[in-house]
C-alpha positions as CSV (number, residue, x, y, z in Angstrom):
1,X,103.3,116.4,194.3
2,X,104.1,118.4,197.4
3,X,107.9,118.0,198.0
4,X,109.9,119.7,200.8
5,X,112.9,121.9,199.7
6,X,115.0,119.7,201.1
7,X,114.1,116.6,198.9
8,X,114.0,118.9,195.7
9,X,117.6,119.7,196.5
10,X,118.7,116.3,197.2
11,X,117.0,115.2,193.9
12,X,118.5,117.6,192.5
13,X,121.9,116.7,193.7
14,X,121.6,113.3,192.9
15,X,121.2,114.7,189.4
16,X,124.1,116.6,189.0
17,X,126.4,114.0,190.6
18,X,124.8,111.2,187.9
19,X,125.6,113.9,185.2
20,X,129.4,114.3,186.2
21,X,130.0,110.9,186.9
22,X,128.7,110.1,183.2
23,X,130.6,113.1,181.7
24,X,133.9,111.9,183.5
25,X,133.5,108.3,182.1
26,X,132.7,109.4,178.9
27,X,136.2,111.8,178.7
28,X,138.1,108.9,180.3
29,X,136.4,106.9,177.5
30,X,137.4,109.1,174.4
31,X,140.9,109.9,176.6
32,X,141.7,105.8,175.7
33,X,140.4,105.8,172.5
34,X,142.0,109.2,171.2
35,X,145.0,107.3,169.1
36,X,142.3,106.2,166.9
37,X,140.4,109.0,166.6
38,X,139.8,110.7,162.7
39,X,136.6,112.6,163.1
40,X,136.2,116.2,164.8
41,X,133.4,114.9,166.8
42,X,135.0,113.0,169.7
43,X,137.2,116.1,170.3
44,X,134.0,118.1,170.9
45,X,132.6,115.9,172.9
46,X,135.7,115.9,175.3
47,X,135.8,119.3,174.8
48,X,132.2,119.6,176.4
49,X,132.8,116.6,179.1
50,X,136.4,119.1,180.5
51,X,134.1,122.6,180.3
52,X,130.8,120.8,182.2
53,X,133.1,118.7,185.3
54,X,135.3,122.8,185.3
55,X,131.8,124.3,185.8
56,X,130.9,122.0,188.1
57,X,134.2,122.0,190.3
58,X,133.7,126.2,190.3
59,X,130.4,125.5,191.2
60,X,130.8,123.9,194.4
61,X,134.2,125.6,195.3
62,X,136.6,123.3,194.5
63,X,138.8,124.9,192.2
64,X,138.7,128.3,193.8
65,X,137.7,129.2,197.7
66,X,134.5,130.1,196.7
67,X,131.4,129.0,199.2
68,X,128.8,126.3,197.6
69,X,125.8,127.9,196.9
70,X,123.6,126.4,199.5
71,X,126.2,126.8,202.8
72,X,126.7,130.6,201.4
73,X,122.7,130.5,202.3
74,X,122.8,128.8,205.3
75,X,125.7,131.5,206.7
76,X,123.8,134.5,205.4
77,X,120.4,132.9,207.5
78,X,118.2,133.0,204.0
79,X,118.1,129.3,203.9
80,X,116.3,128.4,206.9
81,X,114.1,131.4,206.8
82,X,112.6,130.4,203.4
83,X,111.5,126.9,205.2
């Protein structure tokens, strides 16, 4: 299957956005139910949820001033030569 960059990186957007939305329900979900909690195991999983939607937010600049990856390309002239 012959897909242009543009699609892969759509795709591939889409998948990231479906992976935070998930990880953000799910540490909303344990954040309601942490007064009953008794195992270790919903901490860790809250624990990965926090560290995946921080990476993400760095990621794509939102927590610092730092450029997404994709306009830093588009600035520097790589990403339309590479099409």
């Amino acid at each position: 299957m012959n897909c242009s960059k543009k699609m892969k990186r759509k795709i591939h957007n889409f998948v990231i956005k479906a992976l935070t939305a998930i990880n953000v329900f799910s540490l909303i979900y344990w954040i309601c139910w942490i007064d009953c909690i008794i195992s270790w195991q919903p901490y860790v999983i809250m624990l990965v949820n926090f560290i995946w939607i921080c990476l993400v937010l760095y990621a794509n600049g939102w927590v610092t001033d730092t450029e997404p990856y994709y306009e830093r390309l588009e600035k520097e002239g790589e990403y339309y030569d590479e099409m």
